[in-house]
N, C-alpha and C positions, 0 to 999 in steps of 0.2 A: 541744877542749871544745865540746860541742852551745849553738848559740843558744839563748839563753832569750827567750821570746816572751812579752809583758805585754797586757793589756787595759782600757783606763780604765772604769774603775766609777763613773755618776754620780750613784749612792746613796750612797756612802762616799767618795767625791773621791777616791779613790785605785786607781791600779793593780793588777789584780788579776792573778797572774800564768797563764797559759794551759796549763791539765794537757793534753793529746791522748792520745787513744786508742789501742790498738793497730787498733783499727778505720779512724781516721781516719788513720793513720797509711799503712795500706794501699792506703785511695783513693787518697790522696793519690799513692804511687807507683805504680798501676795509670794514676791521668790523666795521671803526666810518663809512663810506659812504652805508653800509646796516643797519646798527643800524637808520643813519639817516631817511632814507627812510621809516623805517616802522615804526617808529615814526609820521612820517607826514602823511605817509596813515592813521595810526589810526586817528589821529587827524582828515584829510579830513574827515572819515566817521563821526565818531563824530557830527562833526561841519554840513556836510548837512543830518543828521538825525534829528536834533533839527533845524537846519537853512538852507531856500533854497538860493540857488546858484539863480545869475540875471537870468540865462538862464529858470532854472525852474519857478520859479516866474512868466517872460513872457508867458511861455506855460500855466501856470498854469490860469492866467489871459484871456489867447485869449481864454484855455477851457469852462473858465465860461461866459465867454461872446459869446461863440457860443450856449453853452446849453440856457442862456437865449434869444438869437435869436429863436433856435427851439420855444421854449416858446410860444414866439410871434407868431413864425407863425404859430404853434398850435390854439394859440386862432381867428387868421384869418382863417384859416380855419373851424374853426366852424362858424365862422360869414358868410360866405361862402355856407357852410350849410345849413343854417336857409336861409339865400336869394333862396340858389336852391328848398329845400323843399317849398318855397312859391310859386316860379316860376311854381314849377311840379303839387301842389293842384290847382291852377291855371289851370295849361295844363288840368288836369282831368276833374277837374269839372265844369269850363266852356267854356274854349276854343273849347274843343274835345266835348263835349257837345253839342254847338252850332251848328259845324257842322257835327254831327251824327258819330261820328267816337267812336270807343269803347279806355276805356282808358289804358294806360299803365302798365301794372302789377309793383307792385314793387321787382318781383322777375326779371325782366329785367331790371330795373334800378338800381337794386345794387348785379346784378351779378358780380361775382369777379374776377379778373384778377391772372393769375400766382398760383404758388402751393408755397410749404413751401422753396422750396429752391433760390424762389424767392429774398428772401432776406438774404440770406445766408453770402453772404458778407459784409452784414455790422454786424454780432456778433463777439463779442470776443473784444469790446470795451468797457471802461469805461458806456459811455453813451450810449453804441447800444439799449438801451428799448426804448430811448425817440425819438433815428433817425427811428428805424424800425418804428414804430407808426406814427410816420411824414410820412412816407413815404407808408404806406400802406393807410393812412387817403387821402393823395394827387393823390393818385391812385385810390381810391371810387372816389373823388372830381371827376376827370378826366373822369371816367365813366357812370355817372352822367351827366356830362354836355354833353357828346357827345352823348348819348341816348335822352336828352333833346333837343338839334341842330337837332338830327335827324327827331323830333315830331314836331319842328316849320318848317321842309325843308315842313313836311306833311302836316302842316296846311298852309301852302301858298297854296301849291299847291291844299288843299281842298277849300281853300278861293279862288281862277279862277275857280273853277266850281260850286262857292255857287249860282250863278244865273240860273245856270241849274239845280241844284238840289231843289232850290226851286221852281221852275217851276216844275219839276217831282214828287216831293212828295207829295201823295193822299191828298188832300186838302179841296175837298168839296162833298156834297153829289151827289151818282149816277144818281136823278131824282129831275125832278122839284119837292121841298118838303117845297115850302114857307109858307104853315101854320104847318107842323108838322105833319099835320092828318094824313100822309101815314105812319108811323114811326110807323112800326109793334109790331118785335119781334128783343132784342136786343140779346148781348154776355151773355151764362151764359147756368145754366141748365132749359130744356125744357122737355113738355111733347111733344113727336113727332108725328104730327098731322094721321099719317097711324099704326103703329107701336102701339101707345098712352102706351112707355116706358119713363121713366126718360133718358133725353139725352142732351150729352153738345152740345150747337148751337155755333159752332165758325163763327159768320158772324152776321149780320143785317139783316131783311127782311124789306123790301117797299111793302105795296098793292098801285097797280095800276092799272087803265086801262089795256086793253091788246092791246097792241099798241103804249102804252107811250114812249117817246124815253130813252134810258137808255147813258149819259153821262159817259166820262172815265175821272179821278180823279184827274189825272196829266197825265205831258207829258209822252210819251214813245215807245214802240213796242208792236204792238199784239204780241204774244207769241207763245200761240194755240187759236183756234176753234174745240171745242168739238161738237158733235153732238149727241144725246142719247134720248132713252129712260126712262132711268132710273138715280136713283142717281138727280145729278142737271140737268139732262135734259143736253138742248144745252146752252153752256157755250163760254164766249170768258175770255182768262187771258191776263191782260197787263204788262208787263214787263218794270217798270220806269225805271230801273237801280238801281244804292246806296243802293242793298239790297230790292227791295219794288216790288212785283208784286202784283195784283187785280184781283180779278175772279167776274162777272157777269155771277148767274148762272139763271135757269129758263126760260131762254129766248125765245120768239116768233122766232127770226132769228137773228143774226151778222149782222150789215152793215159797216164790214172792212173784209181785209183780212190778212191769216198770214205774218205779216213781216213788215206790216203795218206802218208807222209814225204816230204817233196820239199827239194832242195837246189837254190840258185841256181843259173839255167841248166840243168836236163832241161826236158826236150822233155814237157810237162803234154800238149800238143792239138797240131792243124792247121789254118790259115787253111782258114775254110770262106766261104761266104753264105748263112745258112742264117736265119730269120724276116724280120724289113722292112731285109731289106739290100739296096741297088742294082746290090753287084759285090762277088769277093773280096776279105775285107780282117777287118781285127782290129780288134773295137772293146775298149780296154784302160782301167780306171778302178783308182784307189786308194782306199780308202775309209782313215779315220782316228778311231779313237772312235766309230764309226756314222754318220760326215759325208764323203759324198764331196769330195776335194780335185783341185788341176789334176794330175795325171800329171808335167807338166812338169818338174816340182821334182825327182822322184825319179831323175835320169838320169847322178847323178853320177856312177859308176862307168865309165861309156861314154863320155860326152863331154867337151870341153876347151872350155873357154870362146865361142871360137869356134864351133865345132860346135855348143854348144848353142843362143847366135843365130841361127843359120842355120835352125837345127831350130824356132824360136819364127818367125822370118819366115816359112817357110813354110806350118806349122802355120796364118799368122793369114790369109795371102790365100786358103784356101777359103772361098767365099761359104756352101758348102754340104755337109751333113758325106755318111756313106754310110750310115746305119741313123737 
């Protein structure tokens, strides 16, 4: 049974009993059913500011277990790293090495991909330090090895033609030189036999007969046939390929011509003395990339360790070259 509700009347001294509306009636449970409500919102915030909700919790969870995945593959990728950086001092210093090729700067192998707005889209996240980084590190990774793929595509393809270049590359000495006695004057500073100035001899000289046959170093093409007076006289240059041509200067005459095919050992010319020469003999230089280098290095084919000291002492007590 519903309360009955009274009101004292103090016009009539008596209680008067309380009719309500259907109106009032409504408010009435409109103000407990908003009173309610924000009661219980308080409460909600309350409650998950001190305590997470399942939902959060789950997120909360898969966030820390994806931040520890990057983790991981952070530390893989350094390990990554270290393997490529072994690969690449590898690629440098002996691979490329072996077959004459120059090595790879490291400013093309960790040239950089993209600008700052590269990564643009992944800020504005809790974690975006540890993704951006992920992903800028897998990006070098990335660059790195496709610059590295591209160095071994080169060294195959140096490796099918490592038996022609070893065949080509100046190998042995220009003239019969089986005791050494002809082993003039070598690379370095000379007094110059006309001139008799301090001067750098880029080349070798051989005394020889005049006549003697003058052999070409490796395989390759004549080049030119000089003819002259002066300077080295009459000259033949062989052109091996891989960076490497030969000049044979002083010479009596050429026995090839321009354009020529030549294989290690024919008989190119003849010791002559022919422009600012002092006596017969063979002046013999290597050229490398367009940089004349010492001759000395190239005599691997001919001499045995020994031999080639003997051939360096030699070479160093001329005071003074022959051209």
């Amino acid at each position: 049974m519903a309360k009955v509700k009274f009101s004292f009347n103090p016009s009539s001294l008596q209680y008067d009993r309380i009719e309500r509306t259907v109106w009032d009636r409504l408010l009435r449970f409109l103000a407990y059913l908003t009173g309610s409500l924000l009661l219980g919102f308080i409460y909600m915030l309350v409650f998950s500011y001190f305590f997470d909700l399942p939902k959060e919790k789950q997120l909360k969870r898969e966030n820390n277990q994806m931040k520890a995945q990057y983790e991981i593959m952070n530390g893989r990728l350094d390990q990554v790293s270290i393997v490529l950086s072994d690969l690449e001092q590898r690629d440098d210093n002996m691979y490329r090495t072996i077959f004459e090729a120059e090595p790879i700067s490291s400013s093309v192998r960790t040239q950089g991909r993209g600008g700052v707005s590269r990564y643009s889209e992944l800020e504005g996240y809790d974690n975006s330090e540890i993704v951006i980084e992920t992903a800028k590190a897998l990006d070098a990774l990335t660059k790195r090895i496709y610059v590295q793929s591209k160095s071994y595509d080169e060294l195959i393809e140096l490796a099918r033609n490592k038996e022609v270049m070893v065949a080509s590359i100046p190998a042995i000495m220009p003239i019969s030189n089986k005791d050494l006695k002809r082993t003039a004057s070598g690379w370095g500073w000379r007094i110059h036999p006309i001139y008799k100035i301090r001067k750098f001899h880029y080349g070798m000289d051989f005394t020889a007969p005049t006549g003697t046959p003058v052999y070409t170093t490796g395989d390759g093409v004549v080049d030119r046939i000089i003819s002259s007076r002066r300077g080295y006289g009459n000259q033949v240059i062989i052109d091996h390929g891989f960076g490497y041509k030969t000049r044979y200067a002083h010479l009596k005459g050429p026995n090839v011509k321009k354009g020529q095919k030549v294989k290690r050992g024919d008989v190119i010319a003849f010791v002559g003395s022919t422009g600012l020469s002092t006596a017969p003999h063979l002046h013999y230089e290597v050229h490398r990339n367009g940089k004349m280098v010492d001759p000395k290095n190239f005599y691997f084919n001919d001499l045995t360790p020994a031999e080639y000291d003997r051939m360096i002492e030699i070479s160093m007590k001329s005071g003074q070259s022959f051209d």
